[in-house]
C-alpha positions in Angstrom: -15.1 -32.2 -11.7 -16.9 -32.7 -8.6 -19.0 -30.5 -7.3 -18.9 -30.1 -3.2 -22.2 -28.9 -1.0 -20.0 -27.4 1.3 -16.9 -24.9 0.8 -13.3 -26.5 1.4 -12.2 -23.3 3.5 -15.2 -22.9 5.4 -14.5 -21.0 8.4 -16.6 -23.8 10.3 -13.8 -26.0 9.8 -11.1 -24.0 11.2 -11.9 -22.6 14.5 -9.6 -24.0 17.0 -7.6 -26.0 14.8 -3.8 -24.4 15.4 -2.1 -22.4 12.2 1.7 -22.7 13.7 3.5 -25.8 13.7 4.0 -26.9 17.3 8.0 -26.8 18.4 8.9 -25.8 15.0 8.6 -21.8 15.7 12.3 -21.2 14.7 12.3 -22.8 11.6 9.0 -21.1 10.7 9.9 -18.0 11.2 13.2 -18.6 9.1 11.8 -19.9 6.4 8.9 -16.6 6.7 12.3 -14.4 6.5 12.4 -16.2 3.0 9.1 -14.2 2.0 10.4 -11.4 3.3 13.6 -11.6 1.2 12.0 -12.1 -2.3 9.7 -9.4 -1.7 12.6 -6.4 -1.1 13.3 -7.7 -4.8 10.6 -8.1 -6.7 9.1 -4.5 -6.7 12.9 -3.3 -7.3 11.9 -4.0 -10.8 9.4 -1.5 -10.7 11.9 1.1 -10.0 13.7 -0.2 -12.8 11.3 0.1 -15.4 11.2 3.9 -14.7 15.3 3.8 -14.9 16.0 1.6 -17.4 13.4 3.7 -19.4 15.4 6.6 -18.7 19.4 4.8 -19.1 18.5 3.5 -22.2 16.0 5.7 -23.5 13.6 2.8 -24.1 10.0 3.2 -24.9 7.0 1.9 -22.6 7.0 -1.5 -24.4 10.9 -1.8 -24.0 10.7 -1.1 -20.2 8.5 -3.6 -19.7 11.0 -6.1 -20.6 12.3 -6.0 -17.3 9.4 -7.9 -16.2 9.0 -10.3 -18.9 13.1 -11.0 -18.0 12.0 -11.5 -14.4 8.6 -13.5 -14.4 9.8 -15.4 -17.5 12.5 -17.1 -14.9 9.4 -18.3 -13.2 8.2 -20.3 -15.9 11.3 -22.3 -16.7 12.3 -23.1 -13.7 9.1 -24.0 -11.7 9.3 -27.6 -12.9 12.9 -28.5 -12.3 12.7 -26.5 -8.8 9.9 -29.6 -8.3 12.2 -31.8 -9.8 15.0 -31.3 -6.9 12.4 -31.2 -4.5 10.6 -34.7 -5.1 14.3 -36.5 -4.8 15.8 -33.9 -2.2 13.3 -32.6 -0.7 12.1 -28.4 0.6 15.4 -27.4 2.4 17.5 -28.4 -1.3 15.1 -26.6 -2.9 15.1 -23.2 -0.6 18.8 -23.3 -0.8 19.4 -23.8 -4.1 16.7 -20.9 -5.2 18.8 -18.7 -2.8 21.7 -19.4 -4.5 20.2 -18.7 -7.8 18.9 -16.0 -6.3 21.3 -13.4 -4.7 23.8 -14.8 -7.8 22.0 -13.1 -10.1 21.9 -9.8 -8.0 25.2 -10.6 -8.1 25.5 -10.4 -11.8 24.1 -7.0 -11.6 27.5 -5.9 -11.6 29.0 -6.9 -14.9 25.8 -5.6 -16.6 26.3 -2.4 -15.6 29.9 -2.2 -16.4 29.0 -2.9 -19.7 26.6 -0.7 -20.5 24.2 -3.0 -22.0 20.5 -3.8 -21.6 20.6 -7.3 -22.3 23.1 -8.6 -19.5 20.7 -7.0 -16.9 17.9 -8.6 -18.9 20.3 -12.1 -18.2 20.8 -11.4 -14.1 17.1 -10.3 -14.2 15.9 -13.6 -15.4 18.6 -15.1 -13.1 16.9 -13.2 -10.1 13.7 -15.0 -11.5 14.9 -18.3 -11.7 15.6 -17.9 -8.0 12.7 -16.6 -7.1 10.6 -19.5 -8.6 12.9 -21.9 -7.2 12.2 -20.2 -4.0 8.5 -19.5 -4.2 8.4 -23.5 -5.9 9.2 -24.5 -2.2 8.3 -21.8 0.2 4.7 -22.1 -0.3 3.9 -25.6 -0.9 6.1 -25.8 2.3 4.0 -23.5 4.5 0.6 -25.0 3.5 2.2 -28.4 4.7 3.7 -27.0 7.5 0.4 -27.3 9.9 -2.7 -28.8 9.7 -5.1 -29.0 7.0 -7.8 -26.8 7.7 -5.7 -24.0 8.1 -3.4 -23.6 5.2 -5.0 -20.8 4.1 -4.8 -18.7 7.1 -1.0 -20.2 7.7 0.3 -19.1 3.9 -1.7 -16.1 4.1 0.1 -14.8 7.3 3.4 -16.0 6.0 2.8 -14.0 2.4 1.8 -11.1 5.0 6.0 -10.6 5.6 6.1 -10.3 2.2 4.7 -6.7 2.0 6.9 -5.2 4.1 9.7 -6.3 2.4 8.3 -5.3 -0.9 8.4 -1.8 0.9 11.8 -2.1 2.3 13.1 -2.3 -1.6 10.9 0.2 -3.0 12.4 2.9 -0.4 15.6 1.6 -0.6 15.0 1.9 -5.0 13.9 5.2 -4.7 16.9 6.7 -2.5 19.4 5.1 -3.8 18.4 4.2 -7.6 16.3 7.3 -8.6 18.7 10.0 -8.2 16.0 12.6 -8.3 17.7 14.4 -11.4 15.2 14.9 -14.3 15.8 16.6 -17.2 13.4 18.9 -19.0 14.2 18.4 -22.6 16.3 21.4 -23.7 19.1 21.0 -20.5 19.0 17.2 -22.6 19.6 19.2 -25.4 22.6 21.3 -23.9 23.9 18.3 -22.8 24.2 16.6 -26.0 25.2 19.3 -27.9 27.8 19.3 -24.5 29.1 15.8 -25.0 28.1 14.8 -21.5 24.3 13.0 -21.7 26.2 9.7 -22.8 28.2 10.4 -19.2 25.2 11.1 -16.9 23.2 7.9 -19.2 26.1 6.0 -17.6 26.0 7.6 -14.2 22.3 6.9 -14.0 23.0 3.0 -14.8 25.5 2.7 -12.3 23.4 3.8 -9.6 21.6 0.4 -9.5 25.1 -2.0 -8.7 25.0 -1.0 -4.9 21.5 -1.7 -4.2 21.5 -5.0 -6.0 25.0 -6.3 -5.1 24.3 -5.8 -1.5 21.2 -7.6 -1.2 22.8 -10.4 -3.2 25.2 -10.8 -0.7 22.4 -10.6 2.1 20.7 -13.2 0.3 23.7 -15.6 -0.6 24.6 -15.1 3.4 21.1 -16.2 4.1 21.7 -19.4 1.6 24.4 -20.5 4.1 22.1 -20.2 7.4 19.2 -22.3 5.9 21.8 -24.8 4.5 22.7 -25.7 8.3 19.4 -25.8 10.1 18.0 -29.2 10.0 14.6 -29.7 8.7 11.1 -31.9 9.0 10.0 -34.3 6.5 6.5 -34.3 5.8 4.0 -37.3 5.5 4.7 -37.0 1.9 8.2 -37.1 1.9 8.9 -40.1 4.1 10.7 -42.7 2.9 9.2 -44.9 0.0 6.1 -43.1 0.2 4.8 -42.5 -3.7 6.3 -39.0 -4.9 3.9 -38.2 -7.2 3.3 -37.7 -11.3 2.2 -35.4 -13.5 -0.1 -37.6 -15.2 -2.2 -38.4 -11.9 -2.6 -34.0 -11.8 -4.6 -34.4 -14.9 -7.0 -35.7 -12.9 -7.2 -32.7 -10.5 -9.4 -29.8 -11.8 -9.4 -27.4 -9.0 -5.7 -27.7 -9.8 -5.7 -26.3 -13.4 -8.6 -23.5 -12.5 -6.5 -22.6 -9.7 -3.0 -22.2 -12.2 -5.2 -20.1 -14.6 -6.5 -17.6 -12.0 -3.0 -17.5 -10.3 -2.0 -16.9 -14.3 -4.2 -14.0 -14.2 -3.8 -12.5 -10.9 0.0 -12.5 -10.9 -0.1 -10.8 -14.4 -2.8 -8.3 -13.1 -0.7 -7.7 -10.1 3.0 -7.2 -11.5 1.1 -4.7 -14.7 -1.0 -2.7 -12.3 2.0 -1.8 -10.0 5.0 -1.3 -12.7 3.1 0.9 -14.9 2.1 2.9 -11.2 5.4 5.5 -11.7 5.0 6.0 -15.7 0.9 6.4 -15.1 1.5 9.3 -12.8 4.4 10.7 -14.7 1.7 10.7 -17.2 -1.4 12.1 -15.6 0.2 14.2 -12.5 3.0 16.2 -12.1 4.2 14.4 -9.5 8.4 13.5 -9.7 10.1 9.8 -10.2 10.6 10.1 -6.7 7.2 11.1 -5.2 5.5 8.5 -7.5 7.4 5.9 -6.0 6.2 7.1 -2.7 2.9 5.9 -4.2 4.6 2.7 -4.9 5.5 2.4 -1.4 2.0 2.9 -0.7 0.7 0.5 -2.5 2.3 -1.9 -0.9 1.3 -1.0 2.8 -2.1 -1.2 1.6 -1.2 -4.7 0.6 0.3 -5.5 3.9 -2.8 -4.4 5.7 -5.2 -6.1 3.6 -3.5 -9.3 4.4 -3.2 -8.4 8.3 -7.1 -7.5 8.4 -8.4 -10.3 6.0 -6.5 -13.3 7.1 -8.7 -12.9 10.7 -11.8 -12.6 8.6 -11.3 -16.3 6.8 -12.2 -17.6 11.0 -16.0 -16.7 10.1 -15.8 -16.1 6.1 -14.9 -18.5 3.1 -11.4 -17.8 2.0 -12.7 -18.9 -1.8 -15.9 -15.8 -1.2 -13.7 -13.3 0.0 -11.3 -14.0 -2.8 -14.3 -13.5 -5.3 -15.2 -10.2 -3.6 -12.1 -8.7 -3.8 -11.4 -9.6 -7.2 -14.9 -8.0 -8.3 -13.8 -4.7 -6.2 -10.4 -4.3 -8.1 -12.2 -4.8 -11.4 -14.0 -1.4 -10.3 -11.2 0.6 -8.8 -9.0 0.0 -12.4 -12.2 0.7 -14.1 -12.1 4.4 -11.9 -8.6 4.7 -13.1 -9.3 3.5 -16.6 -11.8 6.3 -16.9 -10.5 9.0 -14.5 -6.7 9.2 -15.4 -5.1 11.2 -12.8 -5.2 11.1 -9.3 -8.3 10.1 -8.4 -7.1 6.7 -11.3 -3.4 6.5 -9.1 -5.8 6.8 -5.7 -7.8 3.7 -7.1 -4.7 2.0 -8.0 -3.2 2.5 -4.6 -6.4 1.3 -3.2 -6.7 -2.2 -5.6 -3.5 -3.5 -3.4 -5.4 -3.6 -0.4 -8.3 -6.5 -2.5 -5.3 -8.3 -4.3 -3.5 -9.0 -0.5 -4.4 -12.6 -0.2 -5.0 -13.7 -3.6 -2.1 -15.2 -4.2 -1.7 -17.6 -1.1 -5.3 -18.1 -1.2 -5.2 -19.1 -4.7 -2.3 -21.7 -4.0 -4.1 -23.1 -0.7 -7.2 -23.5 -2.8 -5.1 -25.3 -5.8 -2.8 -27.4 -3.5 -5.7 -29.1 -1.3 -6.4 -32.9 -2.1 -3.1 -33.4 -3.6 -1.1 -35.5 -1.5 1.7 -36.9 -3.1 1.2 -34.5 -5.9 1.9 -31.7 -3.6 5.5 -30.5 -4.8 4.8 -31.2 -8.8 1.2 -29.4 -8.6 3.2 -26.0 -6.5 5.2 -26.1 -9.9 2.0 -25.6 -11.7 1.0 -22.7 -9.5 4.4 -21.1 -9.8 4.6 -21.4 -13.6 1.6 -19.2 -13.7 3.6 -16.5 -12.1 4.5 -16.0 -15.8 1.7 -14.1 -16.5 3.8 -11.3 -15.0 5.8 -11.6 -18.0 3.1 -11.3 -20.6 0.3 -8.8 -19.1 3.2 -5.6 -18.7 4.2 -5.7 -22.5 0.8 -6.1 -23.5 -0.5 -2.9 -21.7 2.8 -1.1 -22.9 1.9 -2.2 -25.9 -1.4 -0.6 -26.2 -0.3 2.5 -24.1 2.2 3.3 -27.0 -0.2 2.6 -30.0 -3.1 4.4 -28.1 -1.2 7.1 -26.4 -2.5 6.6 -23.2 -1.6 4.1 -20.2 -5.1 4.7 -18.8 -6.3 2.6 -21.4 -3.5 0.0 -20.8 -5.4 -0.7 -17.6 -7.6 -2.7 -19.0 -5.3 -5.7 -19.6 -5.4 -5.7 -15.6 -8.9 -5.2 -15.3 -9.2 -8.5 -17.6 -7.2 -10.3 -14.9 -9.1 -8.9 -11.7 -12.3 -10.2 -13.6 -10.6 -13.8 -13.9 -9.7 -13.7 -10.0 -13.1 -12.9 -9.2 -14.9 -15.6 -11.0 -12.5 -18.5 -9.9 -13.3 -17.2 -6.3 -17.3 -17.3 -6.5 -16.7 -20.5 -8.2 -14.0 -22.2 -6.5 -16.2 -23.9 -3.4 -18.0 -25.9 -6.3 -14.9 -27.8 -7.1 -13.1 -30.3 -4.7 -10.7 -32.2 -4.9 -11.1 -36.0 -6.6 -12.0 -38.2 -3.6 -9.8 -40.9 -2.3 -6.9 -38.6 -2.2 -5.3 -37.1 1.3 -4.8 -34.0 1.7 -1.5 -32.0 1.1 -1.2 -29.3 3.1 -2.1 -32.3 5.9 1.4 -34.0 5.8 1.5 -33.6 9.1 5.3 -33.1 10.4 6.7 -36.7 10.8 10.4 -36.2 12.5 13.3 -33.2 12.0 15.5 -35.4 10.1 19.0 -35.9 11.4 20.7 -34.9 7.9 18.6 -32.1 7.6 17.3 -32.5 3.5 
C-alpha cells in the first residue's frame, strides 16, 4: 500500500483539463444511450418483486430472488465479458452484452406462458449477464475515453443518463405491470371459493411480457447500430501492447478496497430501493401504485445528485465527497430504521440523492494506475455488483423472522457505513508507481474494422 500526500482526484488537478473526447461526440453519446438503456431495466425488477410477490404468492425472502437472479448474472459473467474484451476489444464487448441483454427480455415470454417462477428467474439472470457484459465495458470505456484527470467527472456524467432511464422503467412498470387491482382478503376468498384467483394469478403474470418483450427488442435493435459504428482503440489496446494479468492486480490495493466498497454500495443500493414498495405497503397505506411513485422518486433524487455533485468534484475531492455522502445515508436509513413510516420512506427517498455518484466514483477511484490491467481489473469492479444479490435476501430474511422491514434496513445501513469509510480513506492509497494510468489511454486512431 502506498500511502499518497496528496488526493488522486483533487480538484487542483482537473481544472481546465477537457472531460469529452475531442471529435468523438457521436460515439460518446451512443455509447451514454448504453447507460441509459440498462437503467430503464434494472429498477424493473423492483416492480417485480412487488408482482412476483403477488403472482406467486411468494413471501419477502422469495421476492427477493428476483434480484439475487439478476445481480448473480453480474458475478459470472464479469470475467469472461473481460475475456472478450482483452482479445476483441470494447465494441465486442458492448455488442455482445446487448445481445445477452435484450435476449433475455426476450425470454420473458416463454416464462410467462408457463406459469412458472423459475424460467423468469432464468431470463432474469440472462438480463444480468447482459448487463454485466455491458457495464464490464461501458465504464472502463468512459474513464478511458478522455484524459486522466477527469475520469471521474466523465463516468460520473455518463452514469448521470442512467437515472432517467431508471425512471423511464419504473413508470413504464407501474402503468403497465401493476394493474392497480388489489385485493382485500375476503374478495381473495370469494374468488377461490369462485374458481377464478388461479385466473386473475395468471392474468397478473402476463401483464409483465409486453413491457419486457418490447424493450428487448429496443435493445437487440440497438445491438445492431453499435455493431456498425466504427470505434477508437485506446493506448492500451494497440497492437502488441501487454494486455494485462490477473496476477500483476494482486499487486494493486486501491483495486481490491475499491471492489469491496463497490461490493457494499451496490448491495446497499439494489436492497434499499426493492424493499421501498413492500416498506410502505408496510408502514403507510399508500397503494402498489403510489409507492412506486416513490420509486420514481427516488430515482430523480438520484439523477439530481449526480447533476449537482459532478460540478462540485472542480473544487472538492471526488474520494471526500464520496465519504460524506456515504456517512449521510448511514443516517437517513438510521431515521427510517427507527421511524417506520413516512418520515422512514421520506429518508429513503432522500438517501438516493448521497448514493448518485458512488458507483462511478468508486470505479474511477479503483481503475486509476492500471494501465494494461484496465479491462481485467473493470471485471473486478463489476463482480462486486453481486452484492445486489446477497444484501436483498438477507434483509428479507430478517424482515420475515422479525416482522418488520424497518429493521431489515440495517443490512443497508451496514453498506452505507462501508462506502463511507473507503471514501475518507481512499486519498491514502495510490496506485503502485511505475504504472500508467488507465483511464489515460489516450484515443490512438478509430480503427478501420471498427473492434
Amino acid at each position: 500500500m502506498q500511502v499518497s500526500t496528496s488526493s488522486s482526484s483533487g480538484a487542483k488537478d482537473t481544472k481546465g483539463i477537457a472531460v469529452f473526447p475531442v471529435g468523438q461526440m457521436v460515439l460518446f453519446v451512443l455509447v451514454t444511450v448504453l447507460f441509459f438503456l440498462w437503467g430503464m431495466s434494472n429498477n424493473l425488477t423492483d416492480i417485480l418483486v412487488q408482482q412476483f410477490k403477488k403472482s406467486f404468492e411468494l413471501s419477502q425472502f422469495g421476492a427477493q430472488l428476483v434480484q439475487t437472479a439478476n445481480f448473480f448474472g453480474y458475478f459470472c459473467m464479469a470475467i469472461p465479458a473481460a475475456l472478450v474484451m482483452r482479445r476483441w476489444g470494447y465494441k465486442a464487448g458492448m455488442v455482445l452484452g446487448l445481445v445477452l441483454f435484450g435476449g433475455g427480455m426476450v425470454l420473458f415470454w416463454p416464462a410467462a406462458v408457463s406459469g412458472q417462477y423459475l424460467p423468469f428467474l432464468i431470463a432474469l439472470f440472462t438480463v444480468g449477464c447482459g448487463a454485466s457484459v455491458l457495464e464490464t465495458a461501458g465504464n472502463p470505456f468512459m474513464a478511458q475515453f478522455g484524459p486522466a484527470e477527469t475520469s471521474e467527472r466523465r463516468l460520473n456524467f455518463a452514469q448521470a443518463f442512467n437515472p432517467p432511464g431508471t425512471i423511464l422503467g419504473v413508470i413504464i412498470g407501474a402503468r403497465f405491470i401493476f394493474s392497480g387491482i388489489e385485493l382485500k382478503d375476503s374478495e381473495v376468498a370469494a374468488m377461490k371459493s369462485a374458481g377464478t384467483y388461479a385466473g386473475y394469478l395468471h392474468t397478473e403474470l402476463m401483464r409483465v411480457v409486453p413491457t419486457y418483450l418490447g424493450l428487448g427488442t429496443v435493445v437487440l435493435l440497438f445491438a445492431l447500430l453499435l455493431s456498425r459504428m466504427k470505434f477508437p482503440s485506446m493506448e492500451s489496446e494497440g497492437e502488441g501492447s501487454d494486455q494485462g494479468s490477473f496476477s500483476e492486480l494482486l499487486h494493486y490495493p486501491h483495486l481490491w478496497f475499491a471492489v469491496l466498497a463497490n461490493f457494499c454500495n451496490v448491495g446497499a443500493q439494489i436492497s434499499t430501493w426493492s424493499s421501498l414498495i413492500p416498506y410502505m405497503k408496510q408502514y403507510t397505506p399508500v397503494s402498489e401504485r403510489t409507492a412506486a411513485l416513490y420509486l420514481t422518486a427516488t430515482l430523480i433524487a438520484l439523477m439530481v445528485g449526480r447533476f449537482v455533485t459532478v460540478p462540485l468534484m472542480k473544487y472538492i475531492s471526488a474520494s471526500k465527497i464520496l465519504g460524506m455522502y456515504g456517512a449521510a445515508n448511514v443516517l437517513l436509513i438510521a431515521l427510517a430504521i427507527l421511524r417506520p413510516g413516512m418520515i422512514g420512506a421520506y429518508a429513503i427517498v432522500a438517501s438516493s440523492f448521497f448514493l448518485s455518484i458512488m458507483f462511478p466514483t468508486i470505479f474511477a477511484l479503483g481503475l486509476k494506475g492500471l494501465g494494461a490491467n484496465t479491462k481485467l481489473a473493470g471485471s473486478f469492479l463489476v463482480m462486486a455488483i453481486v452484492g445486489g444479490a446477497i444484501f436483498p435476501p438477507i434483509l428479507g430474511w430478517i424482515a420475515k423472522h422479525t416482522g418488520s422491514l424497518a429493521d431489515g434496513y440495517i443490512v443497508p445501513a451496514f453498506g452505507f457505513l462501508g462506502v463511507s469509510l473507503y471514501g475518507f480513506l481512499a486519498d491514502r492509497i495510490s496506485p503502485a508507481p511505475g504504472n500508467t494510468s488507465p483511464d489515460a489511454g489516450p484515443i490512438v486512431a478509430a480503427r478501420g474494422q471498427g473492434i
